[in-house]
mmCIF file of the N, C-alpha and C atoms, coordinates in Angstrom:
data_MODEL
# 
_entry.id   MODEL 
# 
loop_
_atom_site.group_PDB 
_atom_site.id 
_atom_site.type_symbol 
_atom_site.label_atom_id 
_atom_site.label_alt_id 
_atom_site.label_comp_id 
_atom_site.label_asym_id 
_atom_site.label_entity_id 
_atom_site.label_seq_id 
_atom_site.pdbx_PDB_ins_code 
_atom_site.Cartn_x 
_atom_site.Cartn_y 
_atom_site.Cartn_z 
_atom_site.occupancy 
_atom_site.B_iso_or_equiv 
_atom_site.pdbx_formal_charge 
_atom_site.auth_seq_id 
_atom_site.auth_comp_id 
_atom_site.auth_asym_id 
_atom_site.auth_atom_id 
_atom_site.pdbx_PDB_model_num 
ATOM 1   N N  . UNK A 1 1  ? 24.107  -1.875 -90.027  1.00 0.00 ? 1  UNK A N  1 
ATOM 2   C CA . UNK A 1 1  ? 24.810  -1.960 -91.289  1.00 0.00 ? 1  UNK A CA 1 
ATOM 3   C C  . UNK A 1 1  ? 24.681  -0.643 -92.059  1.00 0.00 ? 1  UNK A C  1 
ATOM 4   N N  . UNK A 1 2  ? 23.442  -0.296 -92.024  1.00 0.00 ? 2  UNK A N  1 
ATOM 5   C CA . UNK A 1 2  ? 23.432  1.002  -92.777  1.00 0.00 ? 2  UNK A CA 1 
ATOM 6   C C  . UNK A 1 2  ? 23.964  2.362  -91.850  1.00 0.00 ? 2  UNK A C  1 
ATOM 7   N N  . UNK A 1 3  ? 24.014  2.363  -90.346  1.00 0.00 ? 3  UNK A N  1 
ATOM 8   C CA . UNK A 1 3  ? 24.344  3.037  -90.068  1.00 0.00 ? 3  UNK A CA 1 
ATOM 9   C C  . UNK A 1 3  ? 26.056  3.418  -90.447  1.00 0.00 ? 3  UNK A C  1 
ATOM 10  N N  . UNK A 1 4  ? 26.828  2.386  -90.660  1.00 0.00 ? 4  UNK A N  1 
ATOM 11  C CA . UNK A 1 4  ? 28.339  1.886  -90.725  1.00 0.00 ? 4  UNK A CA 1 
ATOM 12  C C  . UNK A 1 4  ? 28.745  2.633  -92.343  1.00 0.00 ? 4  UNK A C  1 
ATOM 13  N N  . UNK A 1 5  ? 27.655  2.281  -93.042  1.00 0.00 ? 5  UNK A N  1 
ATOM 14  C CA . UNK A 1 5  ? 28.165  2.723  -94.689  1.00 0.00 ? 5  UNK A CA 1 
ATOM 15  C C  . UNK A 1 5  ? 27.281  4.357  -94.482  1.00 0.00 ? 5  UNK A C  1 
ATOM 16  N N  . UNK A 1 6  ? 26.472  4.705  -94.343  1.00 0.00 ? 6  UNK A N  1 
ATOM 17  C CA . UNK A 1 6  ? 26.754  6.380  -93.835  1.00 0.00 ? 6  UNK A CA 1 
ATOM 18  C C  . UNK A 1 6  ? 27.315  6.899  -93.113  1.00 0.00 ? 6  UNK A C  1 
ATOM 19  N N  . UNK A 1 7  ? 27.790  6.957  -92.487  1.00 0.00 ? 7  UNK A N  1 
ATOM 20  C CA . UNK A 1 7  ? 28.120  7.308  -91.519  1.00 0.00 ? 7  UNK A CA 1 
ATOM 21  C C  . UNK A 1 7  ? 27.000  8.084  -89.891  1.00 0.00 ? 7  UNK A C  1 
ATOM 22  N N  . UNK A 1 8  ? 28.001  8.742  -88.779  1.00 0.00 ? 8  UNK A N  1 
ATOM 23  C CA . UNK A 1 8  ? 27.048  9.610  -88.219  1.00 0.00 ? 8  UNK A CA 1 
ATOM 24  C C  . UNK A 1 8  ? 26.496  10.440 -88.505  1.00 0.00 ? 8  UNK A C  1 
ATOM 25  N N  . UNK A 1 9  ? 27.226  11.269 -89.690  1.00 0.00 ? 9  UNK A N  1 
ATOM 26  C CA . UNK A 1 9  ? 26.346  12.900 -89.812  1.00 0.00 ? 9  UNK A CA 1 
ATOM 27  C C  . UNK A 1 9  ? 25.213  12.339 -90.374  1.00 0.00 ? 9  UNK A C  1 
ATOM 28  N N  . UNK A 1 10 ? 24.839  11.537 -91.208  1.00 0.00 ? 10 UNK A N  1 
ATOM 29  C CA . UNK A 1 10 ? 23.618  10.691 -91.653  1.00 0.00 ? 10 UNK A CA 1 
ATOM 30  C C  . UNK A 1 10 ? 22.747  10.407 -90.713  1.00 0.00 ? 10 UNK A C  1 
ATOM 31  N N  . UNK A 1 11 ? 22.982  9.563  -89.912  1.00 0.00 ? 11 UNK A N  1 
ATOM 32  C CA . UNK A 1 11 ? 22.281  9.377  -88.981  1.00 0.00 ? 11 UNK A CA 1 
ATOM 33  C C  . UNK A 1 11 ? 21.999  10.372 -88.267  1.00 0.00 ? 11 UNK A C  1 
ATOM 34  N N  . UNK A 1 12 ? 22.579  11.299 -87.564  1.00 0.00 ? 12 UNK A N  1 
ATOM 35  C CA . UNK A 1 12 ? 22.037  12.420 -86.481  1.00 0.00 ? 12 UNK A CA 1 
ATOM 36  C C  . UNK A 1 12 ? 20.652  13.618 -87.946  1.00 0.00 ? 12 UNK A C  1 
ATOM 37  N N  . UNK A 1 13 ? 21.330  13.546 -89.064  1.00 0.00 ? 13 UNK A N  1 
ATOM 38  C CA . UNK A 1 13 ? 19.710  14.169 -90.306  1.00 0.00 ? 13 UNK A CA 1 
ATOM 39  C C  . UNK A 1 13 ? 18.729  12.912 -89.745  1.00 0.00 ? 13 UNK A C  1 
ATOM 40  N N  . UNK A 1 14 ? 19.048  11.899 -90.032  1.00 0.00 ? 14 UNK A N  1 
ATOM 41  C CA . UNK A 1 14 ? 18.180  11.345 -89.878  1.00 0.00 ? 14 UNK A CA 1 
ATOM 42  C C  . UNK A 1 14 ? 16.885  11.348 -88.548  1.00 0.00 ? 14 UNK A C  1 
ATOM 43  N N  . UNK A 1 15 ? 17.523  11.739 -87.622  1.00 0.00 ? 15 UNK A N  1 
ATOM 44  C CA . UNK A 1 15 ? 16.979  11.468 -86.106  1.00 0.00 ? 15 UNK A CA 1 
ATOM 45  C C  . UNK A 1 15 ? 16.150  12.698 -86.070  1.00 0.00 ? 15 UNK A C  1 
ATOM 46  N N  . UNK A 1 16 ? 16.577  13.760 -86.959  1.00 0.00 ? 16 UNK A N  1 
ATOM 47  C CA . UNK A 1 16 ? 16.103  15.102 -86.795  1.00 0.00 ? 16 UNK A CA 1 
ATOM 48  C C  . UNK A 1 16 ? 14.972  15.165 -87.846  1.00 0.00 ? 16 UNK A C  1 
ATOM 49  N N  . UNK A 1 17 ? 14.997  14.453 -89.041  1.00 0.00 ? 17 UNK A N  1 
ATOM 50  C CA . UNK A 1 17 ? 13.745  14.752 -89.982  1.00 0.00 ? 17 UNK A CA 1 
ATOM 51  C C  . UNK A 1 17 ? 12.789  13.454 -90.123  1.00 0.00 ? 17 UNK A C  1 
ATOM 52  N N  . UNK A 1 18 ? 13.148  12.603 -88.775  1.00 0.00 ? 18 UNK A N  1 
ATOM 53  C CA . UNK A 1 18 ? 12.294  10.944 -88.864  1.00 0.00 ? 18 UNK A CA 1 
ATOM 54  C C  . UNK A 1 18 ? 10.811  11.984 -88.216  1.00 0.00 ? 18 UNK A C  1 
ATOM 55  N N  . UNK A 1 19 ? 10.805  13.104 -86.753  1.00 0.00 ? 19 UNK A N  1 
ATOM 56  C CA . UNK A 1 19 ? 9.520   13.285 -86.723  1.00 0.00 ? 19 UNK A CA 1 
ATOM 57  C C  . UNK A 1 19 ? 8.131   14.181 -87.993  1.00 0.00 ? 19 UNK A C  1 
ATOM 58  N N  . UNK A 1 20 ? 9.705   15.132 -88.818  1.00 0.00 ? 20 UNK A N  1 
ATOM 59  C CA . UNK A 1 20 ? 8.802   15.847 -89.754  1.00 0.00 ? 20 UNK A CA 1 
ATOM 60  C C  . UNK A 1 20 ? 8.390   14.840 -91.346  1.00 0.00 ? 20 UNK A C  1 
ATOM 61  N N  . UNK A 1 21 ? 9.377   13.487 -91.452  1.00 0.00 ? 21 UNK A N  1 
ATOM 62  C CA . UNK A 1 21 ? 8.621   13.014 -92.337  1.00 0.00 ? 21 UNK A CA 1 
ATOM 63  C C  . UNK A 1 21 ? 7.842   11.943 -91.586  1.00 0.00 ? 21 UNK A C  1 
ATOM 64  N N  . UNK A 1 22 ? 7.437   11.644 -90.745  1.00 0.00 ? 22 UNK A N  1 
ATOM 65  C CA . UNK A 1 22 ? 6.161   10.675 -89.964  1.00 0.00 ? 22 UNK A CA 1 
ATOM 66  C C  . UNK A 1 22 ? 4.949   11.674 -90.034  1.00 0.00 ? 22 UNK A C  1 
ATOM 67  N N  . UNK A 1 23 ? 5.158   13.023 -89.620  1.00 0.00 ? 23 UNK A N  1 
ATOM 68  C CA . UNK A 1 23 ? 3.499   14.149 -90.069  1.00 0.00 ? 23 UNK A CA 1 
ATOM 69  C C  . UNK A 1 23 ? 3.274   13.981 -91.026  1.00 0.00 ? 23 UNK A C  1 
ATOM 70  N N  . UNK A 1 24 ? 4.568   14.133 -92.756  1.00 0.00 ? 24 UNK A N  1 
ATOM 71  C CA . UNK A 1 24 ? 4.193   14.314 -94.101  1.00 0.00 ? 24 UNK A CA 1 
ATOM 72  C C  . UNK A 1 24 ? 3.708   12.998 -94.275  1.00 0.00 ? 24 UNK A C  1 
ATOM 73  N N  . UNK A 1 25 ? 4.099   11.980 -93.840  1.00 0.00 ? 25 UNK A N  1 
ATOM 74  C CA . UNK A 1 25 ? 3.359   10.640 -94.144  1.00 0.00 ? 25 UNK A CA 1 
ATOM 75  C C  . UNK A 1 25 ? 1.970   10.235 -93.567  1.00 0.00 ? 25 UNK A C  1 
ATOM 76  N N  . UNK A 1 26 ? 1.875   11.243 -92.095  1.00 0.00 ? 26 UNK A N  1 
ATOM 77  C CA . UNK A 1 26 ? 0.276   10.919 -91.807  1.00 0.00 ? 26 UNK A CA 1 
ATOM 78  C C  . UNK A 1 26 ? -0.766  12.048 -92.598  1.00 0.00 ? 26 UNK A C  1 
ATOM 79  N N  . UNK A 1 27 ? -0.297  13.277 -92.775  1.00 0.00 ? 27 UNK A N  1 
ATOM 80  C CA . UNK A 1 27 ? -1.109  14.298 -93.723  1.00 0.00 ? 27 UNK A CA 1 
ATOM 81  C C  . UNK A 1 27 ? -0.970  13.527 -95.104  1.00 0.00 ? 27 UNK A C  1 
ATOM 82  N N  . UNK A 1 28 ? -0.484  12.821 -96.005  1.00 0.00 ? 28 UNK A N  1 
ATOM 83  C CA . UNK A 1 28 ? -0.485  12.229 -97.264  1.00 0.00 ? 28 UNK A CA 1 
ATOM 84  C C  . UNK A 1 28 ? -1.177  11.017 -96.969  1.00 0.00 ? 28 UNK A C  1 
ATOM 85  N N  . UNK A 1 29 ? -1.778  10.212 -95.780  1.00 0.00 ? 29 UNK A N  1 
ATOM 86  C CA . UNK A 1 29 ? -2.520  8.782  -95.429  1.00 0.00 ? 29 UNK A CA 1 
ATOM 87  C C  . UNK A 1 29 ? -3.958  9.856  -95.553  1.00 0.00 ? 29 UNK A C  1 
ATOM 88  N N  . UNK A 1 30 ? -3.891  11.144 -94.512  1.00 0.00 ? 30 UNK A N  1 
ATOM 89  C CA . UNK A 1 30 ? -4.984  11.795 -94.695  1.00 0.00 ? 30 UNK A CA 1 
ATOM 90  C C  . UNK A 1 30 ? -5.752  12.435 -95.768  1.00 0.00 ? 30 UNK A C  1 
ATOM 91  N N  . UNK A 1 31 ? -4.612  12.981 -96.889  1.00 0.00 ? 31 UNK A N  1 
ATOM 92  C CA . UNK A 1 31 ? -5.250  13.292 -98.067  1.00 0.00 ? 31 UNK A CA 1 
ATOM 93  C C  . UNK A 1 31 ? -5.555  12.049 -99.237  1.00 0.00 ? 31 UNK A C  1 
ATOM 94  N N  . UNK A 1 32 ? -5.113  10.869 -98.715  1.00 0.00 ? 32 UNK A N  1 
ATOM 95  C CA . UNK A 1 32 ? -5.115  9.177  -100.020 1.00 0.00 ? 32 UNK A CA 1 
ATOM 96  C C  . UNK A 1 32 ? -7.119  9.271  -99.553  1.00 0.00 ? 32 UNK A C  1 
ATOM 97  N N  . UNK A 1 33 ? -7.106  9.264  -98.381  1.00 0.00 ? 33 UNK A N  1 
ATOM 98  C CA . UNK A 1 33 ? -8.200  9.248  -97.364  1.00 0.00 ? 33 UNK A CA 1 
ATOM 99  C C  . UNK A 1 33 ? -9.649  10.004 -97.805  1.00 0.00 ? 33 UNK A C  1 
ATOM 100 N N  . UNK A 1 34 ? -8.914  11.043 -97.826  1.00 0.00 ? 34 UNK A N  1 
ATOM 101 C CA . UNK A 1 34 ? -9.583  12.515 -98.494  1.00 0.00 ? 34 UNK A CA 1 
ATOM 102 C C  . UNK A 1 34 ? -9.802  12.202 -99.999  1.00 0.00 ? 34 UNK A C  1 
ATOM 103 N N  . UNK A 1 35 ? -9.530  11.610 -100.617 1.00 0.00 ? 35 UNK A N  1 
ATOM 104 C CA . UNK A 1 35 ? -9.142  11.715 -102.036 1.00 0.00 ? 35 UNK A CA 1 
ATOM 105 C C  . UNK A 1 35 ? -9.804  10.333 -103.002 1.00 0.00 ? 35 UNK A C  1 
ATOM 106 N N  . UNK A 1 36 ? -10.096 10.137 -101.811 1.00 0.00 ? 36 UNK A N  1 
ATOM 107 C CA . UNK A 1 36 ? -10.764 7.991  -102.789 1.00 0.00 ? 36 UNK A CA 1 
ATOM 108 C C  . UNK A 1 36 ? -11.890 7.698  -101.863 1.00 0.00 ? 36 UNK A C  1 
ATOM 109 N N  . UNK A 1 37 ? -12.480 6.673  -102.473 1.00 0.00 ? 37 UNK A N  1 
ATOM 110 C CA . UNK A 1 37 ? -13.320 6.462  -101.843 1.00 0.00 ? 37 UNK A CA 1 
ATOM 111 C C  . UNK A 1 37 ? -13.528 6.131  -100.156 1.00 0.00 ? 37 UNK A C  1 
ATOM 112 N N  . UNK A 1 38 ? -13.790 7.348  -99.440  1.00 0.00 ? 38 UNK A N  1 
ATOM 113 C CA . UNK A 1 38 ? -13.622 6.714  -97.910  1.00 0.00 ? 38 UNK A CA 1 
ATOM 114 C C  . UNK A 1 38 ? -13.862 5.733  -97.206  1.00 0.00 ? 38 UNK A C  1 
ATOM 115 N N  . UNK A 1 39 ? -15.184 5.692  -97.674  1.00 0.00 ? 39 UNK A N  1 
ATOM 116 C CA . UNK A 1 39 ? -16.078 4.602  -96.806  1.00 0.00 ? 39 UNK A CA 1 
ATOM 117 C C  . UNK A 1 39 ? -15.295 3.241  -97.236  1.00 0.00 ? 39 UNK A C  1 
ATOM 118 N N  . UNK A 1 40 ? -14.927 2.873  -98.333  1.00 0.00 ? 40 UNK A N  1 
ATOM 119 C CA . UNK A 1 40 ? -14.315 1.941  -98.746  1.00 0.00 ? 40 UNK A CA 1 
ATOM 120 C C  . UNK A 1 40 ? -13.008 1.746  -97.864  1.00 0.00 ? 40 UNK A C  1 
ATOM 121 N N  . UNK A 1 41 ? -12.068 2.893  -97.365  1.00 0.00 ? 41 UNK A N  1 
ATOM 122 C CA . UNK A 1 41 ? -10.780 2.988  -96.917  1.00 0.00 ? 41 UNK A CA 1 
ATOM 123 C C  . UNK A 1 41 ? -11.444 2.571  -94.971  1.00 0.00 ? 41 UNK A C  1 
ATOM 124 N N  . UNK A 1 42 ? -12.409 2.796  -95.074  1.00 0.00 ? 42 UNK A N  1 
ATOM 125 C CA . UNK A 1 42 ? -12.551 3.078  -93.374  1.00 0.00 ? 42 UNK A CA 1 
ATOM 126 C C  . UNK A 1 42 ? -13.081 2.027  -93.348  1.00 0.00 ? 42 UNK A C  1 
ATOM 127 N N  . UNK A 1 43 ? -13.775 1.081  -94.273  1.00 0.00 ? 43 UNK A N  1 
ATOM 128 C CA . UNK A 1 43 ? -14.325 -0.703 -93.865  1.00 0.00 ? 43 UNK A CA 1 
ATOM 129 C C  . UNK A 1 43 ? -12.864 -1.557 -92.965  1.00 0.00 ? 43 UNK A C  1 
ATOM 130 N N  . UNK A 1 44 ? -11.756 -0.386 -93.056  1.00 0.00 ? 44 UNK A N  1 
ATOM 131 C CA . UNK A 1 44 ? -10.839 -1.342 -92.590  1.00 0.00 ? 44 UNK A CA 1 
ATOM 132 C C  . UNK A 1 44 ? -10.454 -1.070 -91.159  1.00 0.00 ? 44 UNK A C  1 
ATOM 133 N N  . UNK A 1 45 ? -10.868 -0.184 -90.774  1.00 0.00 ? 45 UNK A N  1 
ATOM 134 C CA . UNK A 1 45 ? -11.005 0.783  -89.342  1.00 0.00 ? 45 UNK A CA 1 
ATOM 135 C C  . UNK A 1 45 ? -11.838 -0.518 -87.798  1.00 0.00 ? 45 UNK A C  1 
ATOM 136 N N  . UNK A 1 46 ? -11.007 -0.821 -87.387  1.00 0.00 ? 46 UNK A N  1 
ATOM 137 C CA . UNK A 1 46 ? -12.219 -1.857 -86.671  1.00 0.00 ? 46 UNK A CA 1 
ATOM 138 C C  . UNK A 1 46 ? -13.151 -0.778 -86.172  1.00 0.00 ? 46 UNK A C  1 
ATOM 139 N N  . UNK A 1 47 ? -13.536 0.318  -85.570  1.00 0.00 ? 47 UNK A N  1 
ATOM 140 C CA . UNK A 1 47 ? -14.359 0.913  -84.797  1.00 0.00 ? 47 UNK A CA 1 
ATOM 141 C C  . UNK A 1 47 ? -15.198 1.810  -85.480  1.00 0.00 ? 47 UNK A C  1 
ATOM 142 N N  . UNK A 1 48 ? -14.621 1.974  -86.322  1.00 0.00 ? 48 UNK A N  1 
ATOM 143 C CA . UNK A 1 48 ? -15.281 2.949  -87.639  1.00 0.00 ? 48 UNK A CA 1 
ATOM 144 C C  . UNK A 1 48 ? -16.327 1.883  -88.119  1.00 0.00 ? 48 UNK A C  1 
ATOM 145 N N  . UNK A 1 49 ? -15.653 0.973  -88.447  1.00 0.00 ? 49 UNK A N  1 
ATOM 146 C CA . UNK A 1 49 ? -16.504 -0.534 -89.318  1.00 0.00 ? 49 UNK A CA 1 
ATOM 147 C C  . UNK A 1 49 ? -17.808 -0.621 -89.413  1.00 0.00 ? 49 UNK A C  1 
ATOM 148 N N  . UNK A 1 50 ? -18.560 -0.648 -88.054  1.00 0.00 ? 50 UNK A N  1 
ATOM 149 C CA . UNK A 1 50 ? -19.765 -0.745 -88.147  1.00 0.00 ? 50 UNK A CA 1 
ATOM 150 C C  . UNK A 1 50 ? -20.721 0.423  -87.928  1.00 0.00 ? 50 UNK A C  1 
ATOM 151 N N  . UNK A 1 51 ? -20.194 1.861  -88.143  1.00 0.00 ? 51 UNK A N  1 
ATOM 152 C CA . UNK A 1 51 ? -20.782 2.559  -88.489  1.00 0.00 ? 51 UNK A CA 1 
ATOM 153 C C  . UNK A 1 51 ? -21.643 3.121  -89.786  1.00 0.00 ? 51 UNK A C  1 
ATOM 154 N N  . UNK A 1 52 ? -20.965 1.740  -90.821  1.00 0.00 ? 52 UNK A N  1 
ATOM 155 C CA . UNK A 1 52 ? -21.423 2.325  -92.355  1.00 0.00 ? 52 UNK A CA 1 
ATOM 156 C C  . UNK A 1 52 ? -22.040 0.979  -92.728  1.00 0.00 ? 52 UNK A C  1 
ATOM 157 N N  . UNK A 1 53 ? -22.742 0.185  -92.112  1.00 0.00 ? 53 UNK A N  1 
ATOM 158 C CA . UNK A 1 53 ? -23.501 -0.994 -92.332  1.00 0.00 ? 53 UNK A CA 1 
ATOM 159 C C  . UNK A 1 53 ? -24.601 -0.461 -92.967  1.00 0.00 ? 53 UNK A C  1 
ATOM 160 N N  . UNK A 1 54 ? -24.843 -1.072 -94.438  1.00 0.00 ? 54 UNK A N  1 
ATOM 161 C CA . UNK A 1 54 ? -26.062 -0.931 -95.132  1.00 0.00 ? 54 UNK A CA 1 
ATOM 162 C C  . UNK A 1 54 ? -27.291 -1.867 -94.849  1.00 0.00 ? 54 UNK A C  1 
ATOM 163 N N  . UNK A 1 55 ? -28.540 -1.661 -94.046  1.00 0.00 ? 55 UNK A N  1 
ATOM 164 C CA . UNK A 1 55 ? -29.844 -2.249 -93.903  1.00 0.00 ? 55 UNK A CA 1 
ATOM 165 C C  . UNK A 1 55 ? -29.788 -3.182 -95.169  1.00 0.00 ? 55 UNK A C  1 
ATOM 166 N N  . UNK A 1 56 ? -30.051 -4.450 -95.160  1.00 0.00 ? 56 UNK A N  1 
ATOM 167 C CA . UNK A 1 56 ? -30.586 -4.649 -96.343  1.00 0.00 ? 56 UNK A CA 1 
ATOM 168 C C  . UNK A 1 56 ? -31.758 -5.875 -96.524  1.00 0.00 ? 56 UNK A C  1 
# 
């Protein structure tokens, strides 16, 4: 549907800047990352997870 109401020249930008905005979206996951509390962001990591277990 959306391809139909843009047309092709839309779509062929599109095909060409889907891989350079998927990097700007993983470098901006990396700087949210960078930027807040990590350990908090990485409790959600299954493999990461139990690397930050507090003794208690």
């Amino acid at each position: 549907m959306l391809n139909k109401s843009l047309g092709p020249c839309y779509n062929e930008l599109m095909k060409y800047w889907l891989p350079t905005a998927g990097t700007w979206g993983a470098v901006g996951g990396v700087g949210l990352v960078w930027a807040t509390d990590w350990h908090l962001i990485l409790d959600w990591v299954p493999y990461i997870n139990g690397k930050f277990k507090k003794d208690k």
